[in-house]
N, C-alpha and C positions, 0 to 999 in steps of 0.2 A: 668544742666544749666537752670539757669528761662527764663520767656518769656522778662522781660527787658532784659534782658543779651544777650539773643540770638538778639533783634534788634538792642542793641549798636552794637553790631559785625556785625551786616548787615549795620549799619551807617557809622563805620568806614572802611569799604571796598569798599561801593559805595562809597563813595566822593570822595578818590586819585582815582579811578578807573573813574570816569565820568569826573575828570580834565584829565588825560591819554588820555583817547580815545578821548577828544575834538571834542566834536560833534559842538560847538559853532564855532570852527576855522574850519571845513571842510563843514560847512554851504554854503560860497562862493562857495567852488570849485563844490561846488552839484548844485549850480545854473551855475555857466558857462557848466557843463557836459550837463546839462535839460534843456540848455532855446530855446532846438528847441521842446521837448517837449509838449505833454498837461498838463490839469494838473493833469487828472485821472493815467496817464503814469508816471508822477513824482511823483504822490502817491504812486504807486508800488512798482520804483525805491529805494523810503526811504525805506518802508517796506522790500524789498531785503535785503538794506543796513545794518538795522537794526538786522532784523535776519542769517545774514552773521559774525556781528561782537559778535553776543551774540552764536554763536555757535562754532566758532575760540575759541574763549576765554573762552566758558565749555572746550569745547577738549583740550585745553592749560593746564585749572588748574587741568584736572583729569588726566592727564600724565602725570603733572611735574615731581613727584618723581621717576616715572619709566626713565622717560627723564637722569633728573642729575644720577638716579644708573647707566644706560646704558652707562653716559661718563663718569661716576669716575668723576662728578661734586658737591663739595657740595653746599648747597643752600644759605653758605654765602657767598661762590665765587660768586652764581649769581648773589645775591641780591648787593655787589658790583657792578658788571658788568650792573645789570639794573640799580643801581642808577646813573653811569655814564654817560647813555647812556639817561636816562630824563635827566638829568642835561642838555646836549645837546640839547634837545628837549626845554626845558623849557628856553634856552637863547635862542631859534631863537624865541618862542614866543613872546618874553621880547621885541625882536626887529621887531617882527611883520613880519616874514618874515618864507616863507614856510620849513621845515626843511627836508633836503632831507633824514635824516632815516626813514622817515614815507613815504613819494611819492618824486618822481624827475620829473623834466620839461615834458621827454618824456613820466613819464607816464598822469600826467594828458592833454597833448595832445595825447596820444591814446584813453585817456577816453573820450576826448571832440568828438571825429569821429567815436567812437565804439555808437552800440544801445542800448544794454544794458550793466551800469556802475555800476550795483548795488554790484554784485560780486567782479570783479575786476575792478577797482582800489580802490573803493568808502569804500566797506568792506576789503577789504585787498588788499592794506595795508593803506590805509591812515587811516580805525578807526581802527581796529585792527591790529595795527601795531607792531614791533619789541619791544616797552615799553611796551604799554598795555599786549602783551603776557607773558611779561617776569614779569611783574607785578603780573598776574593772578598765573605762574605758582609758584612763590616764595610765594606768599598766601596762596595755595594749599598745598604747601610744607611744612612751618614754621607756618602754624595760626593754629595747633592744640592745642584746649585747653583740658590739664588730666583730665578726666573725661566725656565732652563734648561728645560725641562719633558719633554719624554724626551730630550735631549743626554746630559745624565750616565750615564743607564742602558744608553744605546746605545754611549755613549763606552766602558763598562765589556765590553759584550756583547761590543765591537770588539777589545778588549785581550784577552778570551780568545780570541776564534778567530787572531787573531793568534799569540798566546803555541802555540793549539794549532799552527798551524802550522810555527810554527819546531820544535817538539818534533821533529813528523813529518818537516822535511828534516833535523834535528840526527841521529837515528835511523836514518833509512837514509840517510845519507853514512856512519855510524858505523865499519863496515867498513876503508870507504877508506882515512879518516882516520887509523885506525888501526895502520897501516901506518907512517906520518911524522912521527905525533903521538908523542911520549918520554913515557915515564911522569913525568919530571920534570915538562916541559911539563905536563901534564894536572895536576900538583898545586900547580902555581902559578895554572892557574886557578881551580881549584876551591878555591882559599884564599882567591883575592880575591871569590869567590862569597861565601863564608861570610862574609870582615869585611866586604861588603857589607850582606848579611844581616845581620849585628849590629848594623848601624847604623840598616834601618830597623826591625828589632822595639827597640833603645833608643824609636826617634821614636814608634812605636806606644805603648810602653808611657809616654811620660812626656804626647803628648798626651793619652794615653786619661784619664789622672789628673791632668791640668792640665782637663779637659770634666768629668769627675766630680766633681771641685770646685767648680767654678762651678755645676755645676748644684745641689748639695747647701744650697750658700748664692749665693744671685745677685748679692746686692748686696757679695760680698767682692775683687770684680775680679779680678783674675789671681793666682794662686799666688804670681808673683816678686815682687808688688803689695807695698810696704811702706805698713805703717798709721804712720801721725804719729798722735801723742800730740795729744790739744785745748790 
């Protein structure tokens, strides 16, 4: 694999993986968690946060396959399963509204009276949540490309520490930002977040079950494959 080759494959991993972990939608909840804070203490906070969810998510992609052999799962069942479950994810963003398979009420008021949130709840699970793992570990699983021989993996390792650290400067510029940023503004990103997100847990869930077909019967071709009569 050449060196363009290896960075399209680090492009195309960061980008669904940095809409995923939605550092732009957990922005607010990092300020109501910090605003008794200073701001040296809410710099750390991110910086926790940050390398909480870029390490969740190595550990996620480099066991997945031992993960799915250990349940007799294969990886287009999960990759179903994850797509569903952004799908979810990506209509509460659509509607702006907190989605409880990432955090629930109670926990983001544990996190608002606990002193440090960098761990829990902040890095897991609201950025490293139940999508973004199952995202990583289905990556890990299925993006090997024949011949590649650690590219893909490294490609993948590359797209978390990346993803982690945009979280940590998205985090603490938070503050700032927020001063200029309109509540409007904020929810027209986080909208185009979310029909992002819908689009690619559709492409998750319809490859996952266009791979599951094939592999069930080999010789039936593609799904869209029309059979001619003899």
């Amino acid at each position: 694999m050449d060196v363009a080759a290896w960075f399209t494959l680090v492009a195309k991993d960061t980008v669904p993986l940095f809409i995923i972990v939605g550092p732009l939608g957990t922005a607010p909840l990092f300020l109501s968690m910090t605003a008794q804070d200073p701001p040296a203490r809410r710099t750390r906070t991110a910086l926790i946060a940050a390398a909480t969810t870029a390490i969740t998510l190595a550990i996620a992609a480099l066991a997945g396959e031992a993960i799915f052999a250990f349940f007799g799962v294969s990886v287009h069942a999960f990759r179903i399963a994850g797509g569903i479950l952004l799908f979810i994810i990506g209509m509460d963003l659509i509607q702006v509204r907190s989605s409880r398979t990432r955090t629930t009420e109670q926990e983001v008021q544990v996190g608002t009276e606990k002193e440090e949130v960098g761990i829990i709840p902040l890095g897991i699970p609201m950025l490293a949540g139940p999508g973004a793992m199952a995202t990583v570990m289905v990556l890990g699983a299925s993006g090997h490309v024949p011949g590649s021989g650690w590219a893909a993996p490294a490609a993948l390792l590359t797209a978390i520490v990346l993803v982690g650290f945009a979280t940590w400067v998205i985090l603490r510029a938070a503050a700032g930002v927020q001063r200029w940023l309109s509540p409007v503004a904020m929810g027209v990103v986080v909208r185009l977040e979310g029909l992002l997100l819908c689009a690619l847990a559709a492409q998750m869930v319809v490859t996952g079950a266009a791979m599951a077909y094939r592999e069930l019967d080999p010789h039936a071709g593609t799904p869209a494959q029309v059979v001619k009569p003899p």
